[in-house]
PDB file as gemmi writes it, atoms N, CA and C in Angstrom:
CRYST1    1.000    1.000    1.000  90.00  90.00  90.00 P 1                      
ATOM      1  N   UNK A   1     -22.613  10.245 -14.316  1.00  0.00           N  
ATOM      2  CA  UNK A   1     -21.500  10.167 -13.390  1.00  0.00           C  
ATOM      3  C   UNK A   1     -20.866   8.780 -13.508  1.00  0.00           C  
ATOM      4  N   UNK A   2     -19.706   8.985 -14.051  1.00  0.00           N  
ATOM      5  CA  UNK A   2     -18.965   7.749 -13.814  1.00  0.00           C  
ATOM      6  C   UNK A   2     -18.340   6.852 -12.604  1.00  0.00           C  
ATOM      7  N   UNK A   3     -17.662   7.833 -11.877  1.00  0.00           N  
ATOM      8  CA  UNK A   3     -17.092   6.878 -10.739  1.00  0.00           C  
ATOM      9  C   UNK A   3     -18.047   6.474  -9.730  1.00  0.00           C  
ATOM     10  N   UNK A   4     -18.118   5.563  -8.860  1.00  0.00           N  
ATOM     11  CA  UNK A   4     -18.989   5.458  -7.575  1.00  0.00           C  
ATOM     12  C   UNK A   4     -18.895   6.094  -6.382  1.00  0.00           C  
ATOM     13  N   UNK A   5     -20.253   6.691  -5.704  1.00  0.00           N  
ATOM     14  CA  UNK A   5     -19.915   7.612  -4.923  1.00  0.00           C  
ATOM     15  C   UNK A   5     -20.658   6.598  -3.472  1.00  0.00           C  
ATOM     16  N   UNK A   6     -20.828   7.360  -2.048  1.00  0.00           N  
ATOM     17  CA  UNK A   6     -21.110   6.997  -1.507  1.00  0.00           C  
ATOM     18  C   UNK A   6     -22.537   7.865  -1.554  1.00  0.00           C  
ATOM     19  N   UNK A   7     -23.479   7.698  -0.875  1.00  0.00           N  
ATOM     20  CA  UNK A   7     -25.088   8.448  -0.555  1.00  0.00           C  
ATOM     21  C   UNK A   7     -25.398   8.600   0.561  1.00  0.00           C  
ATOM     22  N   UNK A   8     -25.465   9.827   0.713  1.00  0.00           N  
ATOM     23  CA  UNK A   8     -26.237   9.760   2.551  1.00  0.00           C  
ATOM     24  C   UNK A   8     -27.928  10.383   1.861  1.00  0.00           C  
ATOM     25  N   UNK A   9     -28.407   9.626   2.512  1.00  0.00           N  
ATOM     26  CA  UNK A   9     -30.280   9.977   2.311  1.00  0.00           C  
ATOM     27  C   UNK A   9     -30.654  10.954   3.396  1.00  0.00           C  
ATOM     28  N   UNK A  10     -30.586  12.025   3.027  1.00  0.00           N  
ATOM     29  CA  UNK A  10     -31.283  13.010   3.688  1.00  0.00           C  
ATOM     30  C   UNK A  10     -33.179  13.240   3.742  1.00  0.00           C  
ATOM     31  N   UNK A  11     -33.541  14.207   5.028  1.00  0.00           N  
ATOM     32  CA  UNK A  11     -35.289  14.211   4.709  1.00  0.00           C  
ATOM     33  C   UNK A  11     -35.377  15.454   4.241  1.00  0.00           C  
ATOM     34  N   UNK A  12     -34.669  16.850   3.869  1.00  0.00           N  
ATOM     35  CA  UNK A  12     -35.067  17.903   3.449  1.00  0.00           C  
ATOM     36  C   UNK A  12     -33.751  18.665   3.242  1.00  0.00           C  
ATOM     37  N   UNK A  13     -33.642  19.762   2.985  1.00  0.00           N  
ATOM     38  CA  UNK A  13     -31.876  20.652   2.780  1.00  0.00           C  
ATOM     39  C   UNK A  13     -31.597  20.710   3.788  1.00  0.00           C  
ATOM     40  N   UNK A  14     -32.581  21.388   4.515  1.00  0.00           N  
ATOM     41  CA  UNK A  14     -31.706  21.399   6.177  1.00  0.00           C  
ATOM     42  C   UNK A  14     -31.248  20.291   6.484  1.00  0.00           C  
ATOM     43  N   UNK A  15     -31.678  19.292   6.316  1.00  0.00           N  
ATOM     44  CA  UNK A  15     -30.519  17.536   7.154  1.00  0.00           C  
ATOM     45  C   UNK A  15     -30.032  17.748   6.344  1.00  0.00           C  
ATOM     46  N   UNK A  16     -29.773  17.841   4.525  1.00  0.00           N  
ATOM     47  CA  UNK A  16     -28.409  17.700   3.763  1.00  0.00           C  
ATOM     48  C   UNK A  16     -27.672  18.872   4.630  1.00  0.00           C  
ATOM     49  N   UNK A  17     -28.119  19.657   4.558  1.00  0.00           N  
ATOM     50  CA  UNK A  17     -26.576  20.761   5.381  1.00  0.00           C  
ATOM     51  C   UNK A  17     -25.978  20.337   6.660  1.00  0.00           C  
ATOM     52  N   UNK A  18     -27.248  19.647   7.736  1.00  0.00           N  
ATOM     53  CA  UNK A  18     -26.391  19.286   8.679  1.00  0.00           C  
ATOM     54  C   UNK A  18     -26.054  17.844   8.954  1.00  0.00           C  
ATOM     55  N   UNK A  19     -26.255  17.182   8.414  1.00  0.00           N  
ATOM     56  CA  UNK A  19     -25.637  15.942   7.770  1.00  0.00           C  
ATOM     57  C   UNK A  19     -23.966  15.513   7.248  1.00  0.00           C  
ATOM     58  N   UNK A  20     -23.961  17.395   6.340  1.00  0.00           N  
ATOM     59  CA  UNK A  20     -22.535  17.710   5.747  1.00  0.00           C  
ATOM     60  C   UNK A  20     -21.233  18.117   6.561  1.00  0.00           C  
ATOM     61  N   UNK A  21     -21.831  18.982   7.535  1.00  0.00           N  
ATOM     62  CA  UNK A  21     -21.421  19.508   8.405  1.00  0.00           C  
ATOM     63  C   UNK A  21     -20.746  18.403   9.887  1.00  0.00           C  
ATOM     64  N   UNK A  22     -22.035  17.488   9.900  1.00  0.00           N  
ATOM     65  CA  UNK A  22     -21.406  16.277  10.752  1.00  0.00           C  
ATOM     66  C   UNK A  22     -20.804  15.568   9.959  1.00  0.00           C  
ATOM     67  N   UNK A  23     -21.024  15.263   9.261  1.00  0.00           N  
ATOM     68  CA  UNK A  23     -20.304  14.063   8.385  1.00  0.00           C  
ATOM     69  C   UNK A  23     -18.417  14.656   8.126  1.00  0.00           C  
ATOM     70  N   UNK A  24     -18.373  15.997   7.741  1.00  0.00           N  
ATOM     71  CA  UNK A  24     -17.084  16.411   7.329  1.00  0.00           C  
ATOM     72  C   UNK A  24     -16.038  17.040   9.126  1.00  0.00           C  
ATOM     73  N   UNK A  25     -16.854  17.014  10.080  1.00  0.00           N  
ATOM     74  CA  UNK A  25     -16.358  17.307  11.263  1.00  0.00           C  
ATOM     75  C   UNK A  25     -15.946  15.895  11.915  1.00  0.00           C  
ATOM     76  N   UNK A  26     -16.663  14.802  11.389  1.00  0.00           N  
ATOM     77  CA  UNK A  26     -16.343  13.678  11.740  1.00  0.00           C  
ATOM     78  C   UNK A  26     -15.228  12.693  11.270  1.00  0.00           C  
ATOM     79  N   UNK A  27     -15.112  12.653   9.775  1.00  0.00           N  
ATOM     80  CA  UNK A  27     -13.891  12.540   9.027  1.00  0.00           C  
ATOM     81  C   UNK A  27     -12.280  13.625   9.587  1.00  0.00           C  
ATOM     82  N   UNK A  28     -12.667  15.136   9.890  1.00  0.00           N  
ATOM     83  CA  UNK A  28     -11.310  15.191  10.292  1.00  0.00           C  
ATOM     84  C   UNK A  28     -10.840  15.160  11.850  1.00  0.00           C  
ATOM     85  N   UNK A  29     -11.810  15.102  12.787  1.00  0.00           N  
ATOM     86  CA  UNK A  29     -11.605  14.276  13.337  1.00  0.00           C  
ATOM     87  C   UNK A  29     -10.566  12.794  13.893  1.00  0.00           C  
ATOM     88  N   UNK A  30     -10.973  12.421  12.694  1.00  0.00           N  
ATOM     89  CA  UNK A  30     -10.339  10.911  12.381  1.00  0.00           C  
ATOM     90  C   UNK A  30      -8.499  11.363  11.667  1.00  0.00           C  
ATOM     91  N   UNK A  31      -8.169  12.519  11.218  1.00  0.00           N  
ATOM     92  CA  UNK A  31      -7.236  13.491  10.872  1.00  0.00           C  
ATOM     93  C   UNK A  31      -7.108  13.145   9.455  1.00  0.00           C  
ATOM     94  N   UNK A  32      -8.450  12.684   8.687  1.00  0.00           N  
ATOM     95  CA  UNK A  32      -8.617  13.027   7.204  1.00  0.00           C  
ATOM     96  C   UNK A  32      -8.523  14.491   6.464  1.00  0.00           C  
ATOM     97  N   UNK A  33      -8.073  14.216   5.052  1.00  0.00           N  
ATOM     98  CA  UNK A  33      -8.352  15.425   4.397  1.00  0.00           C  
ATOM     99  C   UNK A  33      -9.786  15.744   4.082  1.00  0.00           C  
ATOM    100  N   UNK A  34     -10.091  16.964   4.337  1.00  0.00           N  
ATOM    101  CA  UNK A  34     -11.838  16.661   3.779  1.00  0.00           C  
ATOM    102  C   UNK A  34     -11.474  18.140   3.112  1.00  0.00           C  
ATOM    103  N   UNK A  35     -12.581  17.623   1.923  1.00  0.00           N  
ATOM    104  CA  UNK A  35     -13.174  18.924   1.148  1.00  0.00           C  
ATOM    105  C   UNK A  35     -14.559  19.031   0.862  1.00  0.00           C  
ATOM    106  N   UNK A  36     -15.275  20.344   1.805  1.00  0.00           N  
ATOM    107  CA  UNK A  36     -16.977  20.291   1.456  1.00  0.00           C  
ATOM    108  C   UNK A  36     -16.794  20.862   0.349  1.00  0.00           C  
ATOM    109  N   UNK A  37     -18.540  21.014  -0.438  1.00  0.00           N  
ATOM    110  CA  UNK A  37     -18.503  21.831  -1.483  1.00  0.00           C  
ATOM    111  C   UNK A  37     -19.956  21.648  -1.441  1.00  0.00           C  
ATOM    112  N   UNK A  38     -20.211  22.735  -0.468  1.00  0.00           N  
ATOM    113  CA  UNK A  38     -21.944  22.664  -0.334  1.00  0.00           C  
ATOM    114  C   UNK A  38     -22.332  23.101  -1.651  1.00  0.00           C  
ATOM    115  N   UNK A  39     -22.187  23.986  -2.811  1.00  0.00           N  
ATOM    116  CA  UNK A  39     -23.286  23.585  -4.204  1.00  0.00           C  
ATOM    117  C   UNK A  39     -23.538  22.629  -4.787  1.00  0.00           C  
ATOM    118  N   UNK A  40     -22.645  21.750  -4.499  1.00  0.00           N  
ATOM    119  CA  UNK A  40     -22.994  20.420  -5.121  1.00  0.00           C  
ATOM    120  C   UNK A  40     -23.241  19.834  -3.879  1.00  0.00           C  
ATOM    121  N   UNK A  41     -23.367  19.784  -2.724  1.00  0.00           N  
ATOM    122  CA  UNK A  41     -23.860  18.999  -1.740  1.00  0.00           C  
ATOM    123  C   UNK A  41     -22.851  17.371  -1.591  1.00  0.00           C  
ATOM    124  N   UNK A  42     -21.180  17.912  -1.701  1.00  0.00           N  
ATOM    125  CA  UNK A  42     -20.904  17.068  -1.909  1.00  0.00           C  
ATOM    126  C   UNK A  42     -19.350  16.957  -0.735  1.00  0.00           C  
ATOM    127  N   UNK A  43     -19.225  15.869  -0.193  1.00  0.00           N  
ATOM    128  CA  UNK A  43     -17.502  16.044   0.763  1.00  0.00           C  
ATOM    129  C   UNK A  43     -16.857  14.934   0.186  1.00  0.00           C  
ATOM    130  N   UNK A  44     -15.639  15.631   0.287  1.00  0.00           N  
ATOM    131  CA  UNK A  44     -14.863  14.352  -0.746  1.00  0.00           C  
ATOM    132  C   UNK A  44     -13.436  14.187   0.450  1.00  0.00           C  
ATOM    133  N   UNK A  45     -13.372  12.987   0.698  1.00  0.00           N  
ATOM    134  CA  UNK A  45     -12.023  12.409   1.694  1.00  0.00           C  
ATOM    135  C   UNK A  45     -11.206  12.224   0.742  1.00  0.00           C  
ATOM    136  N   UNK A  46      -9.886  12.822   1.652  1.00  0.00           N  
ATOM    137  CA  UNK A  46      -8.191  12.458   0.881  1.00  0.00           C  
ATOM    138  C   UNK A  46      -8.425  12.878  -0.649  1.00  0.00           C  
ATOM    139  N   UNK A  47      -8.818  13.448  -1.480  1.00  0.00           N  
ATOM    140  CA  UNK A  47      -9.546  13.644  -2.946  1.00  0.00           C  
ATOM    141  C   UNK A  47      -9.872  12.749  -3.263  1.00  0.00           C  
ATOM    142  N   UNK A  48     -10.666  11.407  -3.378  1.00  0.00           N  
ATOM    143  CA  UNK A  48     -11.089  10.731  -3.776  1.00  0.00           C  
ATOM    144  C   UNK A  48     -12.684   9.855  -3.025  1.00  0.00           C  
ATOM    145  N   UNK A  49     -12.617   9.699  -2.313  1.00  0.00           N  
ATOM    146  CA  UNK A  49     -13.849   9.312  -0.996  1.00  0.00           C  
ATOM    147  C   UNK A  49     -15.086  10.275  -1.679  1.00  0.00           C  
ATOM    148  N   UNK A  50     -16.012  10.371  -2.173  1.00  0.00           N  
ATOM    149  CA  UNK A  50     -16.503  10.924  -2.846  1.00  0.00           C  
ATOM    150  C   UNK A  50     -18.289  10.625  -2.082  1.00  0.00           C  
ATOM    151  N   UNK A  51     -18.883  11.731  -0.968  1.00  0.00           N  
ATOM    152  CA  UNK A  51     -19.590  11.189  -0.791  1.00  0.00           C  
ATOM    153  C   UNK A  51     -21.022  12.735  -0.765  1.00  0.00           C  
ATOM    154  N   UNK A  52     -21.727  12.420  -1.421  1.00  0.00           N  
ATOM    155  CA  UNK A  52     -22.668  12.601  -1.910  1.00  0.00           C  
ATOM    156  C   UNK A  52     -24.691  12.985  -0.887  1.00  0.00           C  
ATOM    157  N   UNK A  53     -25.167  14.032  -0.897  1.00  0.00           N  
ATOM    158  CA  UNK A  53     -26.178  13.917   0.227  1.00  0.00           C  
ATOM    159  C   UNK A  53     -27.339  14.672  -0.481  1.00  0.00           C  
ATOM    160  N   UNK A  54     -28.372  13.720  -0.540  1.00  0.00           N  
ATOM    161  CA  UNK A  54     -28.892  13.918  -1.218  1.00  0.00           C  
ATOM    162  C   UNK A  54     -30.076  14.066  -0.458  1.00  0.00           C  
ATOM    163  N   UNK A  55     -31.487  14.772  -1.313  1.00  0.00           N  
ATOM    164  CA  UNK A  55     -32.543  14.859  -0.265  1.00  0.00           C  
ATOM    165  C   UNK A  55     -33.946  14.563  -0.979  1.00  0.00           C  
ATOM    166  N   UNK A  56     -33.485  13.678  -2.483  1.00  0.00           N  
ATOM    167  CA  UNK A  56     -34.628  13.593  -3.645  1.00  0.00           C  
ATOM    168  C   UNK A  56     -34.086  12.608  -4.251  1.00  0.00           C  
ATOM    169  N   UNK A  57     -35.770  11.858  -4.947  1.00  0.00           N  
ATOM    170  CA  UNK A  57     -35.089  10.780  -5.614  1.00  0.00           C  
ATOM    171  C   UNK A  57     -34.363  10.770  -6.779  1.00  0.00           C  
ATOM    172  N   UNK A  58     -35.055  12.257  -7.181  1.00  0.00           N  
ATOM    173  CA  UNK A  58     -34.140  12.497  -8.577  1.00  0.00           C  
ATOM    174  C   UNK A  58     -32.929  12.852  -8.451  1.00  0.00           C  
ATOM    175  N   UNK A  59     -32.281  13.306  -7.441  1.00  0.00           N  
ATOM    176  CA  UNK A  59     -30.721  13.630  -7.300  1.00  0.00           C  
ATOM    177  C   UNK A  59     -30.054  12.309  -7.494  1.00  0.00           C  
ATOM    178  N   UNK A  60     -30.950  11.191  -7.348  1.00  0.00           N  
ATOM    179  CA  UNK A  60     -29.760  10.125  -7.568  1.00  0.00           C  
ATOM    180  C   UNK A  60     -29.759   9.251  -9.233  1.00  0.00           C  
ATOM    181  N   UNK A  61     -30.259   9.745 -10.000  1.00  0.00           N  
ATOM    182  CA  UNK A  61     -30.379   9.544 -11.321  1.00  0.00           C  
ATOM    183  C   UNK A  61     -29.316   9.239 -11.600  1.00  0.00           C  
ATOM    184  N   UNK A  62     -28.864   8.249 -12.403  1.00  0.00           N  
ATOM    185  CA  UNK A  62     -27.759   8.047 -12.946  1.00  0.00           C  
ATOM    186  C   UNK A  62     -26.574   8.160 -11.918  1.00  0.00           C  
ATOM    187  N   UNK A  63     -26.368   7.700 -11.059  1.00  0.00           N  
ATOM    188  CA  UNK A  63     -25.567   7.853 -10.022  1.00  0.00           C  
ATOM    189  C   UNK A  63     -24.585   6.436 -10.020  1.00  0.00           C  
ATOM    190  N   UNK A  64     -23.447   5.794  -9.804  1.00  0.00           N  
ATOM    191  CA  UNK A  64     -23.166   4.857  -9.841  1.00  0.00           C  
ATOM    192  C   UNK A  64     -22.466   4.596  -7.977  1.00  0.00           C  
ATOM    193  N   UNK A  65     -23.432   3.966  -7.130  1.00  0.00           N  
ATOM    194  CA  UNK A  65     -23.888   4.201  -5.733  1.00  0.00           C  
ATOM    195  C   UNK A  65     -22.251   2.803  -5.227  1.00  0.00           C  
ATOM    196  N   UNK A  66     -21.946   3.295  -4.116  1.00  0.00           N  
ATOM    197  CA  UNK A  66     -20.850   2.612  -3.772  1.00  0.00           C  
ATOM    198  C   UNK A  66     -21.796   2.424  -2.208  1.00  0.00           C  
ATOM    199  N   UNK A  67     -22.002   2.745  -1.433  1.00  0.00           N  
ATOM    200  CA  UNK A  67     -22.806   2.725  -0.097  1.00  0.00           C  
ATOM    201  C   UNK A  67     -23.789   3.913   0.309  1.00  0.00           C  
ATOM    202  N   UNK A  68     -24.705   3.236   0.854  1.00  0.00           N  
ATOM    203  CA  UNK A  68     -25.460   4.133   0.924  1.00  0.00           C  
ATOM    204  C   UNK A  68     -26.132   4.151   2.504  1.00  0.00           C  
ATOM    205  N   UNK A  69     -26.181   5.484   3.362  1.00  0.00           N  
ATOM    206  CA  UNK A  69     -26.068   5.677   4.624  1.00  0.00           C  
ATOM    207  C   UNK A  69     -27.660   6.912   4.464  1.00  0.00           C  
ATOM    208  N   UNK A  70     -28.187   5.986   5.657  1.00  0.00           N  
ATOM    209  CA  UNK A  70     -29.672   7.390   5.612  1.00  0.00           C  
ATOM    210  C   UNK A  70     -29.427   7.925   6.885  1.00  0.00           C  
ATOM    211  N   UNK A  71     -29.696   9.133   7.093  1.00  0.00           N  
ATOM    212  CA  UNK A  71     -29.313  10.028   8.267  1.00  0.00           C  
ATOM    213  C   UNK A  71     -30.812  10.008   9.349  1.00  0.00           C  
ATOM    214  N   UNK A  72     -30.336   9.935  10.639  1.00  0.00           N  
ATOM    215  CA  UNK A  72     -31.092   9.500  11.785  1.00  0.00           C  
ATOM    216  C   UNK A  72     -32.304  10.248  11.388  1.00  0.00           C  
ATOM    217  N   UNK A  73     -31.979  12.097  10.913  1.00  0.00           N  
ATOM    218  CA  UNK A  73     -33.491  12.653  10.976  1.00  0.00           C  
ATOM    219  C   UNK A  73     -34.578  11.833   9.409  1.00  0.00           C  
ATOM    220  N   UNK A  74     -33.611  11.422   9.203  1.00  0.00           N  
ATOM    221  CA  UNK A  74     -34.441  10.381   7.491  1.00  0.00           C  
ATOM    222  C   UNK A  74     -35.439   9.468   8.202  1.00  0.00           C  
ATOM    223  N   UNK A  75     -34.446   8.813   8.755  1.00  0.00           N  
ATOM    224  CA  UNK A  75     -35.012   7.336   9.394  1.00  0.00           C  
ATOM    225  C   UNK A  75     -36.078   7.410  10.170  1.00  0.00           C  
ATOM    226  N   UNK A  76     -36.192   8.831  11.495  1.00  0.00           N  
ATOM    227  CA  UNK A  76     -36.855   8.947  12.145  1.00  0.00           C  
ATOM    228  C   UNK A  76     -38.400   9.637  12.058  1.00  0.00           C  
ATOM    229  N   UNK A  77     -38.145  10.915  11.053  1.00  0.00           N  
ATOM    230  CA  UNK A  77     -38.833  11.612  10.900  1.00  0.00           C  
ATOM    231  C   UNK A  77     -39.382  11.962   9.765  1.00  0.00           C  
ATOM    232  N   UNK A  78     -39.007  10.762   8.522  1.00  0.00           N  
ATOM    233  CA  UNK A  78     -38.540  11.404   7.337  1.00  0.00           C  
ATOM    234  C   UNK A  78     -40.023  10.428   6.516  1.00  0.00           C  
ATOM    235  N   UNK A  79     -40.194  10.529   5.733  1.00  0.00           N  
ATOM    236  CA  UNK A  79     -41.665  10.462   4.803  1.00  0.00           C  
ATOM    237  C   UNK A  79     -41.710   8.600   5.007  1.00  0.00           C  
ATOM    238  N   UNK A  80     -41.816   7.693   4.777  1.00  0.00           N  
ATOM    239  CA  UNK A  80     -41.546   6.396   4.414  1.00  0.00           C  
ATOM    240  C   UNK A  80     -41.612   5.999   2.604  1.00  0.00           C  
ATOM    241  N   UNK A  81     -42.587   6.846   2.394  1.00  0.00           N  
ATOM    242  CA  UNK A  81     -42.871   6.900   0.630  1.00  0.00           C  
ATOM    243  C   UNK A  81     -41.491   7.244   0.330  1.00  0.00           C  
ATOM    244  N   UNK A  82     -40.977   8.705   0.707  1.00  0.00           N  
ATOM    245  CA  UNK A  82     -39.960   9.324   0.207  1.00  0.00           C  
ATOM    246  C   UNK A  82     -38.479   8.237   0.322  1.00  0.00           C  
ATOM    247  N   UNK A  83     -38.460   7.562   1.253  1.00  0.00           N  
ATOM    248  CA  UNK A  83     -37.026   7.166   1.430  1.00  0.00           C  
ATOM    249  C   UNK A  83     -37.708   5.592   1.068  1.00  0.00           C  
ATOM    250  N   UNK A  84     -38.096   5.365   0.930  1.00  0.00           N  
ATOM    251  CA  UNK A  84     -38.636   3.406  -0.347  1.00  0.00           C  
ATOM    252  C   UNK A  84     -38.144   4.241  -1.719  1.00  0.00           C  
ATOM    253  N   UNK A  85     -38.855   5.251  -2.126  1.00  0.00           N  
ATOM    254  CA  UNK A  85     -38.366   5.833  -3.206  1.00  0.00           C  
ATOM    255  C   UNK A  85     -37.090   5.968  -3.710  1.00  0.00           C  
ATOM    256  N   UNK A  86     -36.438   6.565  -2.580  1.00  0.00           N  
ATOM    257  CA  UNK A  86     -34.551   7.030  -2.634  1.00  0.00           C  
ATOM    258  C   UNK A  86     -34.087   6.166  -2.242  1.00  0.00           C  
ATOM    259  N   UNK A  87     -34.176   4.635  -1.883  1.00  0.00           N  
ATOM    260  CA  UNK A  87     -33.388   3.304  -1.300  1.00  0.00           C  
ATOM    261  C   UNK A  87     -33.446   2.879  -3.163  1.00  0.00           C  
ATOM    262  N   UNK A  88     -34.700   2.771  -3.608  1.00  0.00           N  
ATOM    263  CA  UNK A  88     -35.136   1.995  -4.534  1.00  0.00           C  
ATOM    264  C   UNK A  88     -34.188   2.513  -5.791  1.00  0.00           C  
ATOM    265  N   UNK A  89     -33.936   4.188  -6.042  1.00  0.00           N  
ATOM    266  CA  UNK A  89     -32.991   4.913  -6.799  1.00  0.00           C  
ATOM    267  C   UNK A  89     -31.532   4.263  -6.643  1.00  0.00           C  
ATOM    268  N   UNK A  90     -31.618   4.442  -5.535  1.00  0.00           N  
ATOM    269  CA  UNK A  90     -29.647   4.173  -5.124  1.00  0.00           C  
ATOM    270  C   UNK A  90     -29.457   2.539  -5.223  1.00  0.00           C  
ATOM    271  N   UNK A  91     -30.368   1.489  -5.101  1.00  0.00           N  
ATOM    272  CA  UNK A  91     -30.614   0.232  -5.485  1.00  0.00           C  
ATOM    273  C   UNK A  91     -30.174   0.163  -7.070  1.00  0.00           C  
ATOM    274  N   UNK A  92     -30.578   0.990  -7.767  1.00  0.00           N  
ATOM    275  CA  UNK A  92     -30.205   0.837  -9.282  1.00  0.00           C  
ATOM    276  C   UNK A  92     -29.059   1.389  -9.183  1.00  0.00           C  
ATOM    277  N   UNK A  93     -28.780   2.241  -8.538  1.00  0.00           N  
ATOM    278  CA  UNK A  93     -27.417   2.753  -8.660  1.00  0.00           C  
ATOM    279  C   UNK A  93     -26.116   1.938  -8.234  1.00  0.00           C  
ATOM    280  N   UNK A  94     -26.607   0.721  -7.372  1.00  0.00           N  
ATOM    281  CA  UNK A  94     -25.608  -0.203  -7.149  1.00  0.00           C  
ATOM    282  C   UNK A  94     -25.380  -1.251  -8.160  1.00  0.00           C  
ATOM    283  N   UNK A  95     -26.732  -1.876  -8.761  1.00  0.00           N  
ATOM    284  CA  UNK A  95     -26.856  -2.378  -9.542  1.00  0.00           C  
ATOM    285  C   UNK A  95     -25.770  -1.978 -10.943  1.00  0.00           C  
ATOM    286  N   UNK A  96     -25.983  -0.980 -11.632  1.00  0.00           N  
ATOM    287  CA  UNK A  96     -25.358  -0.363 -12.324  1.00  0.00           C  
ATOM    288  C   UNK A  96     -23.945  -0.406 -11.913  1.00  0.00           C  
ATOM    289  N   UNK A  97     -23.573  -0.085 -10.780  1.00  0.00           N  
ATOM    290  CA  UNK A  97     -22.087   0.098 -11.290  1.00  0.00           C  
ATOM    291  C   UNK A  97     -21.310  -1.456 -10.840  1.00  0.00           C  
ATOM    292  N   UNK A  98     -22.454  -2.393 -10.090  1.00  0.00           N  
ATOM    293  CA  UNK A  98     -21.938  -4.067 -10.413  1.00  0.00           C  
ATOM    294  C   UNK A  98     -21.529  -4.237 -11.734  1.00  0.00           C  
ATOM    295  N   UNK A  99     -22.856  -4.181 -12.578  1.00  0.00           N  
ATOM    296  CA  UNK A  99     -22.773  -4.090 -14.000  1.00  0.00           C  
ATOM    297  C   UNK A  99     -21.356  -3.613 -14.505  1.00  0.00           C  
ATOM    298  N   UNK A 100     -21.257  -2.406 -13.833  1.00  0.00           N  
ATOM    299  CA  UNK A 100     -19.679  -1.891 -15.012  1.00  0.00           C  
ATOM    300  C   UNK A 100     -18.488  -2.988 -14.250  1.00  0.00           C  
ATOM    301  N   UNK A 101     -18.952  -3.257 -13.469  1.00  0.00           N  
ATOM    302  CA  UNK A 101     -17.467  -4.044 -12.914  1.00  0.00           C  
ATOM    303  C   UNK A 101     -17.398  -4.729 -13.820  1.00  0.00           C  
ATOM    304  N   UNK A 102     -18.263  -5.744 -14.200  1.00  0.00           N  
ATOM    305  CA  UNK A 102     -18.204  -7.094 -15.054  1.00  0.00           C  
ATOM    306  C   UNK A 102     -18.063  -6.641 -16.599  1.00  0.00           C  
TER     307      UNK A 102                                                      
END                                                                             
């Protein structure tokens, strides 16, 4: 993936779905364009806002990470192994796309 996306850290599918669901009710709201596209687990603002919810560390492979947001049921309830793991992923993923800046 080339461009940079944003990451929400989910603890299982169910928080990615309702994560998506708040997250894209909350943007129009605000009277943004939003587009879900739950197979890819993905809402994209105005076509470009590109934000991403993930619930594994491998979903963020090669990812080039613009911000990254963990969702309350992550934080609260969610493994501590699992999300050191998925901070530590999306960490390279920021890294990386510093890198392409320069």
């Amino acid at each position: 993936m080339n461009d940079a996306v944003n990451i929400f850290l989910c603890k299982d599918k169910m928080d990615v779905i309702a994560s998506m669901i708040s997250y894209a009710d909350n943007q129009k709201r605000l009277g943004e364009n939003v587009q879900s596209i739950r197979s890819r687990t993905t809402v994209v603002v105005n076509g470009s806002w590109v934000t991403k919810f993930v619930s594994s560390p491998k979903a963020l492979d090669g990812m080039h990470v613009r911000e990254i947001t963990v969702s309350t049921r992550m934080s609260t309830a969610g493994e501590l192994s699992k999300l050191k793991d998925m901070l530590n992923m999306a960490r390279q993923g920021r890294i990386a796309m510093k890198n392409a800046q320069m």
